[in-house]
C-alpha positions in Angstrom: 200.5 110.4 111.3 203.6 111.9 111.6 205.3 112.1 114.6 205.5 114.9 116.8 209.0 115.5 117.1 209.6 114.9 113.2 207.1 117.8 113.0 209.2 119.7 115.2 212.4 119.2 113.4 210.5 119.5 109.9 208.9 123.2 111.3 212.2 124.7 112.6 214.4 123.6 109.6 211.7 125.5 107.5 210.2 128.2 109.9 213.1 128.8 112.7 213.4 127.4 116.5 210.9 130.4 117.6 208.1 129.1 115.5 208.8 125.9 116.3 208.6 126.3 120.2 205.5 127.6 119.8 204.3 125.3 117.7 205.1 122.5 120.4 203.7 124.5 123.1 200.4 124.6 121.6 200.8 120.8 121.3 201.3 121.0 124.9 199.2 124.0 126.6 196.1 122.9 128.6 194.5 126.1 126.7 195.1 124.3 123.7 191.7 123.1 121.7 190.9 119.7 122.1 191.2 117.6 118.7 187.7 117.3 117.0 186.5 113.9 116.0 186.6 114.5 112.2 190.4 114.6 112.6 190.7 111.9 115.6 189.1 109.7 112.9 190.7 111.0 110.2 192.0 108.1 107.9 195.5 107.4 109.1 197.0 107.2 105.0 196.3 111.0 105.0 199.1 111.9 107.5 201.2 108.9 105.9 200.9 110.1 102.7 204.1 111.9 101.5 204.7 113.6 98.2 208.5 113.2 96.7 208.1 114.9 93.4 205.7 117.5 93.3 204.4 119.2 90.1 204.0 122.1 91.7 202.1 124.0 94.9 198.5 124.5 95.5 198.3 127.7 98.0 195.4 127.5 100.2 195.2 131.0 102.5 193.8 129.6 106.0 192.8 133.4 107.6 191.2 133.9 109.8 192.9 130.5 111.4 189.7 129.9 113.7 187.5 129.6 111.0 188.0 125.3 111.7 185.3 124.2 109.2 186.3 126.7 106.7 190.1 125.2 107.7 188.8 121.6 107.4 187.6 122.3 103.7 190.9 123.8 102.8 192.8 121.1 104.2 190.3 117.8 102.5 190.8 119.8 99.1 195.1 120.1 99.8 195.4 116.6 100.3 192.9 116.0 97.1 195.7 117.9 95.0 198.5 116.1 97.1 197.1 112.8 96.1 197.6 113.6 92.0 200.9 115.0 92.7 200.8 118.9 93.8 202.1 120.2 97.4 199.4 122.0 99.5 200.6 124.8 101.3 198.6 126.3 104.4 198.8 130.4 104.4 198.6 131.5 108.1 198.3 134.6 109.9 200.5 134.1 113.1 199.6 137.2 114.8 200.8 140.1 112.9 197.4 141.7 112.0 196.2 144.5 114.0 192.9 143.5 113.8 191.1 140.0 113.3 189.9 139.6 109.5 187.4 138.0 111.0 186.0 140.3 114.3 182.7 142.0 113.9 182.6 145.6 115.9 180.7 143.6 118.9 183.2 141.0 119.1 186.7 141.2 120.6 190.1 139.2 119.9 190.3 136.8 122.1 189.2 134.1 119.7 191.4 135.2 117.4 194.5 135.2 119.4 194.0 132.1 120.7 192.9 129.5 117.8 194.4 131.5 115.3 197.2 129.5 114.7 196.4 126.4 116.8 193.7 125.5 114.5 195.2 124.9 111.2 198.6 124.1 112.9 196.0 121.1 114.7 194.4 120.7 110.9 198.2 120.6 109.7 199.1 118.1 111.5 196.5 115.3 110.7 196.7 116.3 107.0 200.7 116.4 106.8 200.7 119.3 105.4 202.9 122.8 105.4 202.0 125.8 106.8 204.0 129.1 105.6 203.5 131.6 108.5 202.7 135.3 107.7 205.5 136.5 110.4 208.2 135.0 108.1 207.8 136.9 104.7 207.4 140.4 106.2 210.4 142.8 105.9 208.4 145.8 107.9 207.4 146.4 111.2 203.7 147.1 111.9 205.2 150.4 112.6 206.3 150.9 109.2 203.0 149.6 107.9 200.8 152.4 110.0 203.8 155.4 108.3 202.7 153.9 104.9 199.1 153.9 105.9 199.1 157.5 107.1 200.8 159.0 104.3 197.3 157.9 102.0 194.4 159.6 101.6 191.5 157.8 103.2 189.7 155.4 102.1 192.0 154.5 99.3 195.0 153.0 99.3 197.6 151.8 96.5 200.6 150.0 97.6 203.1 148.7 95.2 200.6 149.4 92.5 198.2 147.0 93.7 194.8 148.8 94.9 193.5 147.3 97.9 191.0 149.2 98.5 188.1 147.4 97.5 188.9 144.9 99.8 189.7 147.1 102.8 186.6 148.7 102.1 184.3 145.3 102.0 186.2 144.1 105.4 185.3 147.7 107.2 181.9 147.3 105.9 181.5 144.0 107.1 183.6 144.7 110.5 180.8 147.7 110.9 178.0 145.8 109.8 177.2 148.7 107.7 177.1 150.0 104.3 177.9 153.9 104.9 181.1 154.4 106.1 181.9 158.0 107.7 185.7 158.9 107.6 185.2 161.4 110.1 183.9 159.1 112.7 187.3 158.3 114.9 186.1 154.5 115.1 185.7 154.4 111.5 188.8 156.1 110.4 190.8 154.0 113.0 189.7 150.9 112.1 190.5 151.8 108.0 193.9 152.2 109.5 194.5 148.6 110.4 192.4 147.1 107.9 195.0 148.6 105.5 198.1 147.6 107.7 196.3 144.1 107.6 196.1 144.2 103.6 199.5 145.4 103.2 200.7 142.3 105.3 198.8 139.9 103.6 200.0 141.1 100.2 203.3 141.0 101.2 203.2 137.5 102.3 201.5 136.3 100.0 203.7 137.9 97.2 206.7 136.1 99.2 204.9 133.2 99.2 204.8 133.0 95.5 208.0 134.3 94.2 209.2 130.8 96.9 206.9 128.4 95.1 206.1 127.3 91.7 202.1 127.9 92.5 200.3 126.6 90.2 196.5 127.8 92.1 195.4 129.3 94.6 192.2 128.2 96.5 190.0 131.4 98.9 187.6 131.6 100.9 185.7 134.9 102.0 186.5 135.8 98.4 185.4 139.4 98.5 187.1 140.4 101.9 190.9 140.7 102.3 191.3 137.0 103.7 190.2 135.7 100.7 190.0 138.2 98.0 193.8 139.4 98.2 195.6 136.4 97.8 193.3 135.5 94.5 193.9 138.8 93.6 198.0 138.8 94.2 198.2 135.5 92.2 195.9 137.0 89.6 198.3 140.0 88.9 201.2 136.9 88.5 199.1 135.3 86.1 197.7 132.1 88.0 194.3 131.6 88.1 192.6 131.5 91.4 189.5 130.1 92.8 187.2 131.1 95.5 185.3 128.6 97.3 181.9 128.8 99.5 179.5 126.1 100.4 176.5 125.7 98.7 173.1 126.3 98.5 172.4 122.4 99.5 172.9 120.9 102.6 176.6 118.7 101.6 177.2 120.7 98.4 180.3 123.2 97.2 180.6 125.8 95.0 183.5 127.4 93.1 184.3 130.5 91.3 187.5 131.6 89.6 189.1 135.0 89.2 188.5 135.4 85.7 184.8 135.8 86.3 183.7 138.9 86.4 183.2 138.9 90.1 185.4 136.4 92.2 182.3 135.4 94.6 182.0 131.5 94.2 178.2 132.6 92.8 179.4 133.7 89.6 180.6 131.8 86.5 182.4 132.3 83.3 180.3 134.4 80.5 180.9 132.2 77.7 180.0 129.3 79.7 177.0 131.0 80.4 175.5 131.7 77.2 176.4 127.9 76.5 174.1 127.2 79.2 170.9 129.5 78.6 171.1 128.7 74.4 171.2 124.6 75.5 167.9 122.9 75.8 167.4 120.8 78.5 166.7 116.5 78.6 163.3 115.8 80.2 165.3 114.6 83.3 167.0 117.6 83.7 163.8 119.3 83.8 162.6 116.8 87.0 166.1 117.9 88.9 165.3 121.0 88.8 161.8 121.7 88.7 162.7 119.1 92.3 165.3 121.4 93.2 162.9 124.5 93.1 160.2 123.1 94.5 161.9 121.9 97.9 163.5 125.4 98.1 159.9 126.7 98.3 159.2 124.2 100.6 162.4 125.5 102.9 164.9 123.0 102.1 168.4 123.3 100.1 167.9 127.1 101.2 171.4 127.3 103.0 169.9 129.4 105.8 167.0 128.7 108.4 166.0 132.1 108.9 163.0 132.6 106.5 159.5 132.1 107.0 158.0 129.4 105.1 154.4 129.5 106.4 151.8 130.0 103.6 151.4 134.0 105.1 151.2 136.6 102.4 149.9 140.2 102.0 146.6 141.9 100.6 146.8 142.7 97.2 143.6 143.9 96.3 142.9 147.6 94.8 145.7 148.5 92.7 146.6 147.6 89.1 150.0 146.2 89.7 151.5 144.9 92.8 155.7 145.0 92.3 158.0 143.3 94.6 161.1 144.7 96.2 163.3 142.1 98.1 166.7 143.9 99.8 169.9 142.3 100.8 171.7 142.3 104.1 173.4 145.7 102.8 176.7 145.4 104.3 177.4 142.1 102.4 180.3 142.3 100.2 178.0 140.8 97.2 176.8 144.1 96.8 180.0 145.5 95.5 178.5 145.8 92.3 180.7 145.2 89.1 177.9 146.5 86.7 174.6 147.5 86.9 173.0 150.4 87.5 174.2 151.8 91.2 176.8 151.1 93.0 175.1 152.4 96.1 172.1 150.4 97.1 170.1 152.7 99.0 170.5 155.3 95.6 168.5 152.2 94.1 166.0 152.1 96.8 166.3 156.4 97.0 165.0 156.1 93.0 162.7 153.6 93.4 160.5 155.0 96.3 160.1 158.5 94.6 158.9 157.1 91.3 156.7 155.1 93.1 155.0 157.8 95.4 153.8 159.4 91.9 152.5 156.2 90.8 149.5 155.4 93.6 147.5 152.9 91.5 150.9 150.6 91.5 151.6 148.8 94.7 155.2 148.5 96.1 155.5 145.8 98.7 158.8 146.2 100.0 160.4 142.8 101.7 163.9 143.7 103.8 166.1 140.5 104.5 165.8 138.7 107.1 169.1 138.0 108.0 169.4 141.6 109.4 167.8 140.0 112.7 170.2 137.4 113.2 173.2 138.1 115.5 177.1 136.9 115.3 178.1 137.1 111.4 175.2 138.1 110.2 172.7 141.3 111.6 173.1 144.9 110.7 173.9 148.2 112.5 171.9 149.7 109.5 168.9 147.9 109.1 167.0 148.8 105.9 163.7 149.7 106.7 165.1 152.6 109.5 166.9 154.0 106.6 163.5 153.7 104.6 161.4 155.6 107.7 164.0 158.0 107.7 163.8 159.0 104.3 160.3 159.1 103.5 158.8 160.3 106.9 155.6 158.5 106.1 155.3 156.0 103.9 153.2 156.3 100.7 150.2 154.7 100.9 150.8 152.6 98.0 154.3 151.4 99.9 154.4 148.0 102.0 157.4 147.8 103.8 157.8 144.3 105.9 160.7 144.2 108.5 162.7 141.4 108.5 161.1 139.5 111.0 157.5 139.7 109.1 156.0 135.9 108.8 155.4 136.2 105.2 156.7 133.6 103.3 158.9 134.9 99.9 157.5 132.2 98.0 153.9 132.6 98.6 154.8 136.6 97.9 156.2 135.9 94.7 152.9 134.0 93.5 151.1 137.1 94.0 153.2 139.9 92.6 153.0 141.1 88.9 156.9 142.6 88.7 159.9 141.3 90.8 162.9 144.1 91.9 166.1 143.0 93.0 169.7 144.6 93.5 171.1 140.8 93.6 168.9 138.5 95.4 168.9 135.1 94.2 165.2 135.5 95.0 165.4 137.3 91.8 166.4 134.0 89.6 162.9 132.3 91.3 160.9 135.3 90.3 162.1 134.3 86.5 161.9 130.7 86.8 158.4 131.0 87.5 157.6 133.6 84.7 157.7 136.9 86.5 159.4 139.7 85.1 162.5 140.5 87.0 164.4 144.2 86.9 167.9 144.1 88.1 169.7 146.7 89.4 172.3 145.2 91.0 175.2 142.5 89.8 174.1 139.1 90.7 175.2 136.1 88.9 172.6 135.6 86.4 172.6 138.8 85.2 172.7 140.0 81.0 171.4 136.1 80.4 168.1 137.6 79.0 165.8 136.2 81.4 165.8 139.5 83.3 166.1 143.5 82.3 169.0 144.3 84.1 169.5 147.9 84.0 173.2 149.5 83.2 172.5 153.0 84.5 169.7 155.2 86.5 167.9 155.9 83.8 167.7 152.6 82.5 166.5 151.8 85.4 163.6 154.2 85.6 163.0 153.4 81.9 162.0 149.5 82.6 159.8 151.0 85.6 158.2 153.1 83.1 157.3 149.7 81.1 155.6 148.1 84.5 152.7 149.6 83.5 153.1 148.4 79.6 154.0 145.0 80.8 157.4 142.9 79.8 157.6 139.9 77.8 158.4 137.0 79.1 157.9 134.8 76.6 161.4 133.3 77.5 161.6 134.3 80.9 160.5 131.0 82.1 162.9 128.5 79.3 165.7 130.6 80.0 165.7 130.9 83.6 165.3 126.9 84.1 168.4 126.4 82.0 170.2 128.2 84.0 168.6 127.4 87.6 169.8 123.9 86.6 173.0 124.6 85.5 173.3 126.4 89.1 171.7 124.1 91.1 172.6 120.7 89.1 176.0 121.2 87.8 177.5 124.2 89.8 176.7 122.6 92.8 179.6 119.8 93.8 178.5 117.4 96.4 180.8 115.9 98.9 180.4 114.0 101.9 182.9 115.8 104.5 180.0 118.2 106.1 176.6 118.8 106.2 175.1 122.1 106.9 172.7 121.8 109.7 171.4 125.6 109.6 172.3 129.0 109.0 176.1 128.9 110.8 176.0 124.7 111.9 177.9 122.5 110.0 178.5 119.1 110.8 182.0 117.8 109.8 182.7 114.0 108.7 186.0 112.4 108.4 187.3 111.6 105.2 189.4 108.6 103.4 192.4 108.9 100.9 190.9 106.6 98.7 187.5 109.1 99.0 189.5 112.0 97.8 191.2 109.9 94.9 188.2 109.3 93.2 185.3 111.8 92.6 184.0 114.7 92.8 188.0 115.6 93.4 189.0 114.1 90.3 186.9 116.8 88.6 187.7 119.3 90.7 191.4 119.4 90.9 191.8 118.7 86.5 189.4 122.0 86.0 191.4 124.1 89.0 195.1 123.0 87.3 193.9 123.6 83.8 192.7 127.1 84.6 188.8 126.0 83.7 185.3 126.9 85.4 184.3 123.9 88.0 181.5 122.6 87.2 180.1 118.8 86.7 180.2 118.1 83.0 
């Protein structure tokens, strides 16, 4: 590791004496974090290594700074690109947001404030690596930011040609744990202001940050929110090809998207790619991954979260023709900011779907809300789904089934009683297919237009494949189709690594990792695809 005061002298020949201080205070504060073990045991070469000749800079955006595990990632991934040759570069938010990126409406700052910067300055350190610091690349005052701010008309905002507002939006959404915004609402309308000083900053910095370097990716996380979506969206308007990062369905597993997709979530892949995918037969042992695969996730493993039921409870079925499947999202989640499909407004999709299915009582409409919307921290909702539901219909139909989110029925044992499947994106909707159900999309998830589901472009396509429930679909392919690409997702879209281990629905356990570890593979892989501009993916 380097030593302290060479890391003092390095920071305020780059940053100034100011940053520097602080930097050493934090080294030196009893408020300071202690240092984890997956950095006390970090292997020593990492903070020897040094890079003389670079090829060029990998940016990796570390905001919001206390995100440490998210932090950790960024950092194990920097020094895989510093091993073949390119400079990692930390992106960090030293205080100049209004509001936290990452603070839901309950929560308050002080996390923020505090391990905002001490955390990736602490991840710096054991990795060797730079940090640029937001403070440095902005020529405004906050000031100036809120006079810009207040000269737009809410909720959009364009700001040297670049529209933000789809990220402000998603951040608000998330912040308010809600999907309907209400500009009139003084909470709403003030917290829209900072969001937008927050994404003016960050594109400002980042745009400094790459006019200063010869960037040659940029790696996000949070991919739809401002954090992570901006900066993959700055570099994207300078031509370099970003990718967003998330972990994975399974328990020590990655995944990685790229700004060319049609959606930057880590879910989605290229299109060409794609229809590679679904028109490629599969080897018999391809077939026993993933028909594996699929069958632990009905069992509750490689789920990614521990809030469902997976007891063998289901519902009655009996005295109607066909029994259809609903299955919501949590509806603030930024995956709903549909790209295509047939609403961009998720509760118009549910709005259509009840009335048509009021006049259709021999047709059963079991309704299943997500049960994330009970969870608290980073997940729950201020607009749960089923109240909107109650309020909206009065009574329910009698033909309508709504469960709440804590009901103990299992999805699995639902889906092997339904006739129809609906989703807006629900990955649910990809095992509907994969074992032969029908599946209408009205959404924009990943596997959408791969023609193992009818995925509706408008309203009244939409009511036109709910007019065919009572034909029936074929599904002749449905099945074929939908294994290909479950094990393209699941096999090959999935990266594992060894550096954490998800231990439930927000746990992750974080192990220490070697330089020689990151020389070889999956980073190998990984770093070639990101610096030639292609999808990552094991080949």
């Amino acid at each position: 590791m380097i030593s302290k005061s060479r890391r003092f002298l390095e920071i305020q020949r780059n940053e100034g004496l100011p940053t520097a201080m602080r930097v050493a205070f934090n080294y030196i504060s009893p408020f300071s974090s202690p240092t984890p073990s997956h950095l006390r045991t970090l292997d020593k070469r990492i903070s020897e290594f040094e890079l003389t000749d670079p090829k060029g800079v990998v940016l990796l955006p570390m905001i919001p700074g206390w995100y440490g595990t998210s932090g950790y990632r960024q950092a194990v991934l920097g020094h895989a690109f510093k091993i073949r040759g390119y400079k990692p570069v930390f992106l960090v938010n030293d205080a100049e947001f209004p509001i936290c990126l990452g603070q839901m409406v309950e929560a308050d700052n002080k996390q923020c404030k505090e391990e905002c910067v001490q955390t990736p300055e602490q991840i710096a350190e054991y990795f060797n690596t730079d940090i640029e610091y937001l403070s440095s690349h902005l020529q405004r005052t906050q000031k100036e930011y809120y006079d810009i701010v207040d000269e737009q008309s809410v909720p959009n905002l364009v700001y040297k040609g670049h529209d933000l507002t789809p990220f402000i939006t998603s951040s608000l959404r998330r912040h308010f744990k809600r999907y309907t915004l209400d500009f009139s609402k003084t909470d709403h309308k003030a917290r829209w202001r900072d969001f937008a000083v927050d994404a003016m900053m960050l594109k400002d910095g980042t745009d400094s940050v790459l006019s200063k370097y010869d960037v040659k990716t940029i790696i996000g996380f949070e991919e739809t929110y401002i954090q992570g979506g901006l900066p993959l969206s700055c570099g994207e308007r300078e031509g370099i090809t970003g990718y967003s990062i998330d972990w994975g369905y399974k328990p020590q597993d990655l995944l990685f998207g790229k700004t060319s997709n049609r959606q930057y979530l880590a879910l989605f892949s290229d299109s060409k790619l794609l229809q590679n995918v679904v028109e490629t037969e599969l080897s018999a042992s391809e077939i026993d991954a993933i028909e594996e695969t699929m069958t632990q996730r009905m069992e509750g493993v490689n789920t990614k979260s521990d809030y469902v039921s997976f007891d063998h409870s289901s519902i009655d079925l009996e005295g109607y023709d066909i029994a259809v499947g609903l299955f919501t999202n949590l509806i603030w989640d930024a995956s709903l900011e549909a790209k295509e499909g047939a609403y961009s407004d998720p509760f118009e999709w549910l709005q259509t779907t009840l009335d048509w299915f009021e006049s259709q009582p021999n047709k059963l409409l079991i309704i299943k809300t997500h049960p994330a919307e009970t969870l608290e921290g980073r997940h729950g909702t201020n607009q749960p789904v089923a109240e909107w539901i109650y309020g909206y219909c009065g009574q329910l139909p009698e033909n309508v089934v709504l469960l709440e989110p804590d009901a103990d029925v299992n999805p699995y044992e639902m889906i092997s009683d339904i006739d129809v499947g609906i989703v807006y994106n629900s990955i649910i909707g990809l095992e509907m297919a994969y074992e032969g159900i029908p599946v209408i999309v009205a959404g924009d998830p990943h596997y959408r237009d791969l023609d193992f589901t009818y995925d509706a472009t408008n309203p009244d396509d939409y009511t036109e494949y709910l007019e065919e429930i009572s034909q029936g679909f074929d599904t002749s392919s449905t099945e074929r189709l939908a294994r290909r690409y479950a094990h393209y997702f699941f096999e090959r879209k999935h990266i594992p690594v060894e550096f954490y281990e998800s231990e439930g629905t927000y746990s992750r356990k974080k192990y220490p990792v070697t330089h020689d570890e990151l020389a070889g593979e999956p980073y190998e892989t990984i770093v070639q695809q990101m610096i030639e501009g292609e999808s990552v993916y094991l080949t």
